[in-house]
MIDOFI-235157 format. One record per atom (N, C-alpha, C): z, x negated, y negated; residue in one letter; atom name; residue number from 1. Coordinates in steps of 0.05 Angstrom, whole numbers, m for minus. Each point is the difference from the previous one (the first is absolute). Example, Ala and Ser with C-alpha at 12.3 -4.5 7.8 and 13.67 -1.06 7.14 Angstrom:
BEGIN
REC     c3     c1     c2 roro fidren zaro
REC    156   m264    114    A      N    1
REC      0     18    m24    A     CA    1
REC      0    m18    m24    A      C    1
REC    m14      7    m21    S      N    2
REC      1    m16    m24    S     CA    2
REC     14     15    m22    S      C    2
This chain:
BEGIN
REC     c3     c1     c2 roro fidren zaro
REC   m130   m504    957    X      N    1
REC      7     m3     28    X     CA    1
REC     29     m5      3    X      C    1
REC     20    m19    m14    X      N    2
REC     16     m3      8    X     CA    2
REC     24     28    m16    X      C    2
REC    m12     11    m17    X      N    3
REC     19     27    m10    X     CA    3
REC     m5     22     24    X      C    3
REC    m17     m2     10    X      N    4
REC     m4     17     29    X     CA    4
REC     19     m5     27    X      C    4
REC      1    m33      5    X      N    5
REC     13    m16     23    X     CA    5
REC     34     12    m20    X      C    5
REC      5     m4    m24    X      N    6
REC     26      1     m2    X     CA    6
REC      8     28      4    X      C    6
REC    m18     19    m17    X      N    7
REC      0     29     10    X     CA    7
REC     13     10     34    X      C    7
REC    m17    m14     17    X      N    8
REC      6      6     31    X     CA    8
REC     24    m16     12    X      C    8
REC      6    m25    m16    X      N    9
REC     24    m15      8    X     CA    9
REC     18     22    m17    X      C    9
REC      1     17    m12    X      N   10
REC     34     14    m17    X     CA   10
REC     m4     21     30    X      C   10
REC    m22     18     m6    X      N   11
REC     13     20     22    X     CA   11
REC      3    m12     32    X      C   11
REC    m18    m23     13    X      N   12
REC     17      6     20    X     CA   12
REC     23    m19      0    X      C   12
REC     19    m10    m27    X      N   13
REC     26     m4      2    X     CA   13
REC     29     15     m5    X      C   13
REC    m26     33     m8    X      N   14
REC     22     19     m2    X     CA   14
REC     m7     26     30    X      C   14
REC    m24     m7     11    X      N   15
REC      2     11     21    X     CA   15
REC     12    m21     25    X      C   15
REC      6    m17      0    X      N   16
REC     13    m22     22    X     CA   16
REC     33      9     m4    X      C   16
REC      7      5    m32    X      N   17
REC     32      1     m9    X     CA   17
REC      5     25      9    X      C   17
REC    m19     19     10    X      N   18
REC      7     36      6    X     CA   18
REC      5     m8     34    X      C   18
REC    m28     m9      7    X      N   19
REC     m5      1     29    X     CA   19
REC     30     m8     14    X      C   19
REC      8    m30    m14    X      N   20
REC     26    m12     16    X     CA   20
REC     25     18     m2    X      C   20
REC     m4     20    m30    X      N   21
REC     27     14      0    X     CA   21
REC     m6     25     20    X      C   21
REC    m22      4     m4    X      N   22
REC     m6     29     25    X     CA   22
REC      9     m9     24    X      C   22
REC     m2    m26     13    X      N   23
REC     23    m12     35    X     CA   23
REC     26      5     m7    X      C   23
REC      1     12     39    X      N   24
REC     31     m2      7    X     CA   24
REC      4    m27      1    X      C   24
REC     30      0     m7    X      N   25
REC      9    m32      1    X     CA   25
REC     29     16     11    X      C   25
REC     11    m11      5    X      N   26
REC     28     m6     21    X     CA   26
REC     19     17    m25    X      C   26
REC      0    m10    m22    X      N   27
REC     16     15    m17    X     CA   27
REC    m17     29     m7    X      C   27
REC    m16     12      6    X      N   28
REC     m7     19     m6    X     CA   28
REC    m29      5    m18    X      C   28
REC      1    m12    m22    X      N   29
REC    m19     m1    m16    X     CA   29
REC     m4     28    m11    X      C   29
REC    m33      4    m14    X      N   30
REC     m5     20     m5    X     CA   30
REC    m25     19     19    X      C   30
REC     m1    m18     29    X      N   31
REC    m31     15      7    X     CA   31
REC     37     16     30    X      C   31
REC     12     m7     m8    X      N   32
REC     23     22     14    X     CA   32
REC      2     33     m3    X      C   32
REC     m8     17      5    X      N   33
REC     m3     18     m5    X     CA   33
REC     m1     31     15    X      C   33
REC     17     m7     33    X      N   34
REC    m11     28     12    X     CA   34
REC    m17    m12     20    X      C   34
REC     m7     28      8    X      N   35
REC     m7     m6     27    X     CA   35
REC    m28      5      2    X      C   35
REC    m13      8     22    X      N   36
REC    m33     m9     10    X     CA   36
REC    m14     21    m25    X      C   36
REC    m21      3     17    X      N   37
REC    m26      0    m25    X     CA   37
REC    m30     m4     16    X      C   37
REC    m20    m10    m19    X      N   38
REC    m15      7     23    X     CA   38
REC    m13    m31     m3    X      C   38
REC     23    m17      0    X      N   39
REC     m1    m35      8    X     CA   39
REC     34    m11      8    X      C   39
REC      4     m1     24    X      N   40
REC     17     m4     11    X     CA   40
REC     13    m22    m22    X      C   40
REC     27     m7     10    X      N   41
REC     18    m22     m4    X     CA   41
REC    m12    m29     m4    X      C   41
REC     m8     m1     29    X      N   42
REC    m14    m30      4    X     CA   42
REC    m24     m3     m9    X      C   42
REC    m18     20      3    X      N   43
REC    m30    m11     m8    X     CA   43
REC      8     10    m25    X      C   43
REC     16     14    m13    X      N   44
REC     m6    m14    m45    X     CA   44
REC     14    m26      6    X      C   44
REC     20     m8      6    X      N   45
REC      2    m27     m5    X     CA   45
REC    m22    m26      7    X      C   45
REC    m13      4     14    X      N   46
REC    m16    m15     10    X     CA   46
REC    m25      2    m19    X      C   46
REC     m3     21     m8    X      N   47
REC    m24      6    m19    X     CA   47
REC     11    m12    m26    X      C   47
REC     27      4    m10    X      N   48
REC      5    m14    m24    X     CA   48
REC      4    m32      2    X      C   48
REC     10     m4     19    X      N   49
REC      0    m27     10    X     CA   49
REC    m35    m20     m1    X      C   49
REC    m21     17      6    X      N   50
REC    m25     m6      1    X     CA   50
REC    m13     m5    m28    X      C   50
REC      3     39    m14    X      N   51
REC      0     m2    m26    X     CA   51
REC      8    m36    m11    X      C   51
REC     30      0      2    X      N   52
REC     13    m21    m15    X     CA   52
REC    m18    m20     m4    X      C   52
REC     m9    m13     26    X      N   53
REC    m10    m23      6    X     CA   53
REC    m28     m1    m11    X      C   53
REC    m16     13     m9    X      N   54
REC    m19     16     m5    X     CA   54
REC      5     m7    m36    X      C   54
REC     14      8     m9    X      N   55
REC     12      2    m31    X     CA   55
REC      1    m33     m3    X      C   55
REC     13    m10     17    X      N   56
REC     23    m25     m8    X     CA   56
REC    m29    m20     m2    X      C   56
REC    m16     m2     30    X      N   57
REC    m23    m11    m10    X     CA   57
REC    m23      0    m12    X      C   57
REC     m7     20     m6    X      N   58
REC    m11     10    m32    X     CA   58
REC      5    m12    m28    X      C   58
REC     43      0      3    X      N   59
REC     m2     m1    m24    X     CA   59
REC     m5    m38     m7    X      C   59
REC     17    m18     24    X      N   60
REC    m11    m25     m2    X     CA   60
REC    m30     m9     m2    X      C   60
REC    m12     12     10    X      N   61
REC    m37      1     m8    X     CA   61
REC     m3      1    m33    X      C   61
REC     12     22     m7    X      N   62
REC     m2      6    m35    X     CA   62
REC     19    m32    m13    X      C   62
REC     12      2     m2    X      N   63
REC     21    m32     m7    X     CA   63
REC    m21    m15      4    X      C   63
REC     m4    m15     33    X      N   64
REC    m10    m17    m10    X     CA   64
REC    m28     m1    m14    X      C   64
REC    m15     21      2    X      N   65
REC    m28      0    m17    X     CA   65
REC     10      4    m31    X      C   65
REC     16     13    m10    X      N   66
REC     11     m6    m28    X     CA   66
REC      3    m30     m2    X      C   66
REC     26     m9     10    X      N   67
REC     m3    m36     m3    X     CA   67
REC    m20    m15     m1    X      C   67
REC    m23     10     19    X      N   68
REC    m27    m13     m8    X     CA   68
REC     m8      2    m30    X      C   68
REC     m6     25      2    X      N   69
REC    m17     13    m19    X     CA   69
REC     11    m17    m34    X      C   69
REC     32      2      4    X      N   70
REC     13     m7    m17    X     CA   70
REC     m7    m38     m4    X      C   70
REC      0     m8     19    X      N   71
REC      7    m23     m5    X     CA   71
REC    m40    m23    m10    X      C   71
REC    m16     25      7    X      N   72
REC    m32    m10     m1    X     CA   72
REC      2      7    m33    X      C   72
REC      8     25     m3    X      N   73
REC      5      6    m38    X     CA   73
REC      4    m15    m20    X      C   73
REC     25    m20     13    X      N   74
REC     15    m11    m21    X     CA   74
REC    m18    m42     13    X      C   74
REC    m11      4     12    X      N   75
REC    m12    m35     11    X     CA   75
REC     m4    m10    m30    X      C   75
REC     18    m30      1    X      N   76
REC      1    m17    m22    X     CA   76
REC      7     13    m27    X      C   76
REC     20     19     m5    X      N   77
REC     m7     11    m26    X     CA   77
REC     43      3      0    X      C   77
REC     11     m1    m21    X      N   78
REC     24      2     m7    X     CA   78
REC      8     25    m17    X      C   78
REC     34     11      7    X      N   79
REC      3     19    m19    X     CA   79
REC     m7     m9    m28    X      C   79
REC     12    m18     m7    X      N   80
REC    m12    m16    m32    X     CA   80
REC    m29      7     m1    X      C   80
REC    m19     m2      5    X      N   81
REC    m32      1     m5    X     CA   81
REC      2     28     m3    X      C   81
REC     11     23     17    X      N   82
REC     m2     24      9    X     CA   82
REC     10      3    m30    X      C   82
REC     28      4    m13    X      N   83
REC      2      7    m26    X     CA   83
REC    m14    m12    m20    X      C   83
REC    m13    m27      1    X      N   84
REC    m17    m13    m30    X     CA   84
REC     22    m10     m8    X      C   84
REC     16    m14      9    X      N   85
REC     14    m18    m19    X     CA   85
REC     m3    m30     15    X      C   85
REC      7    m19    m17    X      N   86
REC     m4    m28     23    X     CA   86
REC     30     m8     11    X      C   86
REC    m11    m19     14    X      N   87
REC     21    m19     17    X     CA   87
REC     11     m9    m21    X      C   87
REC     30     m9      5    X      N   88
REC     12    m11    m19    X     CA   88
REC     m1    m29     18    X      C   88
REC     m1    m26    m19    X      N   89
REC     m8    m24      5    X     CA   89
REC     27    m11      9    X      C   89
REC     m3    m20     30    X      N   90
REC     24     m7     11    X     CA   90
REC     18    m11    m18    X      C   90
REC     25      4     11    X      N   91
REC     19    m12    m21    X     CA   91
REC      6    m25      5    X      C   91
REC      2    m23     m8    X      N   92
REC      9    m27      7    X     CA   92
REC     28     m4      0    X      C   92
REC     14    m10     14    X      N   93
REC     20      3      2    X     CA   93
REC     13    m26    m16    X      C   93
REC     21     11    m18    X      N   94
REC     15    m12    m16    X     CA   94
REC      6    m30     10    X      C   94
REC      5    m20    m24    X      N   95
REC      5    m20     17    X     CA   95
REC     30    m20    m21    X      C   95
REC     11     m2     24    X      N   96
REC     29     m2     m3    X     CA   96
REC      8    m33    m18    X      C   96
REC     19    m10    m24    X      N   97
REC      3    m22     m6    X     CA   97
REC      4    m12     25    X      C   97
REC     m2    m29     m6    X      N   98
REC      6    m18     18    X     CA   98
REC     29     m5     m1    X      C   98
REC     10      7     16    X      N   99
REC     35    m13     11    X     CA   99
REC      7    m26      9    X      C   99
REC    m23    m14      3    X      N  100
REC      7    m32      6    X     CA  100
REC      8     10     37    X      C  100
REC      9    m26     10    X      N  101
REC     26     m1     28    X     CA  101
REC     13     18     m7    X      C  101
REC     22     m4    m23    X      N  102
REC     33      0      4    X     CA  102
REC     m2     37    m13    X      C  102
REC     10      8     20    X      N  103
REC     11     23     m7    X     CA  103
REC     23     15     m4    X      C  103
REC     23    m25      5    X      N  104
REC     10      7    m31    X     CA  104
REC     12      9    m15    X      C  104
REC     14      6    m15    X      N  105
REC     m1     m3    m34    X     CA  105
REC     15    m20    m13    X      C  105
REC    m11      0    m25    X      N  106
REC      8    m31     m1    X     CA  106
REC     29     m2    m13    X      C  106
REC      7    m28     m2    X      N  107
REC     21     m3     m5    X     CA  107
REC     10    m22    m12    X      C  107
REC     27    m11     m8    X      N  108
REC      9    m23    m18    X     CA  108
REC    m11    m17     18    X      C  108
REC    m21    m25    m27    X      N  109
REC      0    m22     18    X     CA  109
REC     21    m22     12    X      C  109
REC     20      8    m26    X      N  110
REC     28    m23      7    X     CA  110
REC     15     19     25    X      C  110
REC     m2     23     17    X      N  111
REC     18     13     16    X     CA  111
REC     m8    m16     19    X      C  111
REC     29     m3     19    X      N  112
REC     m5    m17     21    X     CA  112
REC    m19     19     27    X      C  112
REC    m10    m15     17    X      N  113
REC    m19     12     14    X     CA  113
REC     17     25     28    X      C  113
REC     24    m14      6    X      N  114
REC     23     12     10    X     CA  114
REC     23      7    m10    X      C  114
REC     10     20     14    X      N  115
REC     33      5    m13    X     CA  115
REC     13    m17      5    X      C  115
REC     15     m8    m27    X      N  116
REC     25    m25     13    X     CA  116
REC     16      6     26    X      C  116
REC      7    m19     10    X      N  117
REC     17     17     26    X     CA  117
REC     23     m6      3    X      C  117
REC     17     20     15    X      N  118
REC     20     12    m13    X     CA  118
REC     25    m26     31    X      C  118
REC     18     m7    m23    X      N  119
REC     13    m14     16    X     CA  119
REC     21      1     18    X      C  119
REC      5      2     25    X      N  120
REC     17     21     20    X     CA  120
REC     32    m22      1    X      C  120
REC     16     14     m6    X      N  121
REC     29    m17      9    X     CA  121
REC      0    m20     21    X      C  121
REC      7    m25      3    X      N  122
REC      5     m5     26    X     CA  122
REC     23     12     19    X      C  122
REC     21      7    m13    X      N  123
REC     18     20     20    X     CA  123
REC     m5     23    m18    X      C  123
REC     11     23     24    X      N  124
REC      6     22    m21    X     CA  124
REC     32      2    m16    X      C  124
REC      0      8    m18    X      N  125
REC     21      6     m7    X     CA  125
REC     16     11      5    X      C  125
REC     28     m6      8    X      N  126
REC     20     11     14    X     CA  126
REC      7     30    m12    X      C  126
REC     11     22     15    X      N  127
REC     m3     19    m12    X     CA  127
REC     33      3    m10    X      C  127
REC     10      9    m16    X      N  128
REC     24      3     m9    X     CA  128
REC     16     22     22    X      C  128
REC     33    m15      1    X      N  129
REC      9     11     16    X     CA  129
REC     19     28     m7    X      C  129
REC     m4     25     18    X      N  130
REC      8     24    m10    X     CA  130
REC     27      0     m8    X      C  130
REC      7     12    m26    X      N  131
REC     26      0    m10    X     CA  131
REC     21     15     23    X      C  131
REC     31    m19     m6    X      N  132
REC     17      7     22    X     CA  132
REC     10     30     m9    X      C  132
REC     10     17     20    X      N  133
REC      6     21     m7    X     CA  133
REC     23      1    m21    X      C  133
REC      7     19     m7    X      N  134
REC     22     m4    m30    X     CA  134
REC     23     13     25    X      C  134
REC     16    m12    m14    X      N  135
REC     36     10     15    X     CA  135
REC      5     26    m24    X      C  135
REC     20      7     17    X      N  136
REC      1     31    m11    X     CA  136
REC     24     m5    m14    X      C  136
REC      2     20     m8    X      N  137
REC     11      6    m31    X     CA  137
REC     30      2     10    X      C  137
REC     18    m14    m21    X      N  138
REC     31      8      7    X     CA  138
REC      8     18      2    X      C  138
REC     17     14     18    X      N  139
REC      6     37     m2    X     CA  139
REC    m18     13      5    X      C  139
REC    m21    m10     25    X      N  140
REC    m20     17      7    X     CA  140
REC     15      7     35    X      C  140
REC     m6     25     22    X      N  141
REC     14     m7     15    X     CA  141
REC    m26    m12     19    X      C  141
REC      9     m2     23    X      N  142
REC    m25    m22     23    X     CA  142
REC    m18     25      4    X      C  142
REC    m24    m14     11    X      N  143
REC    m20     26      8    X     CA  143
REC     11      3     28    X      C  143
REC     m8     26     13    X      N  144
REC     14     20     21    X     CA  144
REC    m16    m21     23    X      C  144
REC      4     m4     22    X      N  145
REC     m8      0     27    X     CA  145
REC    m24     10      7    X      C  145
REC    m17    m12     15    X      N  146
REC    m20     21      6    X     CA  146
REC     17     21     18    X      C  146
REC    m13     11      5    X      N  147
REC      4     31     22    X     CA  147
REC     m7    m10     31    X      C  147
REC     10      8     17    X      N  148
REC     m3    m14     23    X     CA  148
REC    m29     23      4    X      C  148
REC    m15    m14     23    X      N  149
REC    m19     10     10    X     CA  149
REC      1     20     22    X      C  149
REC    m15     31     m7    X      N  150
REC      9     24     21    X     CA  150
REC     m6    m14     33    X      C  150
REC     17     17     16    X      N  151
REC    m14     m4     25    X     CA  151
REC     23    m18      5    X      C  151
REC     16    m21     m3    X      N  152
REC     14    m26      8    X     CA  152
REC     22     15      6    X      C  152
């Protein structure tokens, strides 16, 4: 029964995939083709349009009686049983040393529990004062003037 139901669910999912490509659609499609005949413009559309609806719920009828069919087959039974091998027995999950509280790591017992702390100047230290310029060299001549400024 259900190689029959799947039988009729393939073709009408390849007569639904023809029917929809045989409609005009706005971009043209393939049921585009020329002119009259002896089924006008509108009534084939309307007939494929009917067709469609016709196909589409058919083919949901087939689905969901497969899903039945399928799902009464397999009641209480696992892929595992299905091949003959067994369940593999739950795993327990590993269990971890004990870390105590302190996490840690350990360290000198003589290290003090804080950093020593660090002792700030009461003033700051004066900063040294910039060396005086050097006088110029004997038999050097003076430096030039600035340049007066354009425009004055």
């Amino acid at each position: 029964m259900e190689n029959v139901i799947l039988t009729i669910h393939l073709i009408l999912a390849l007569l639904l995939i023809g029917v929809v490509l045989l409609q005009r659609s706005e971009g043209g499609g393939l049921g585009m083709g020329g002119g009259g005949g002896a089924i006008s413009g509108r009534s084939a559309a309307n007939a494929l349009t009917k067709l469609t609806w016709v196909f589409a719920i058919a083919f949901i009828i087939t689905s969901i009686t497969l899903t039945i069919i399928a799902a009464k087959n397999s009641a209480g039974s696992s892929v595992v049983d299905q091949i003959g091998g067994e369940a593999p027995a739950p795993a327990t999950a590993p269990v971890a040393p004990s870390l105590g509280t302190d996490l840690l790591p350990p360290s000198d017992p003589t290290a003090p529990l804080t950093p020593p702390r660090v002792e700030e100047p009461a003033a700051p230290a004066p900063a040294e004062p910039a060396p005086a310029p050097a006088a110029p060299a004997e038999g050097s001549a003076p430096a030039p003037a600035p340049a007066p400024a354009a425009g004055n």
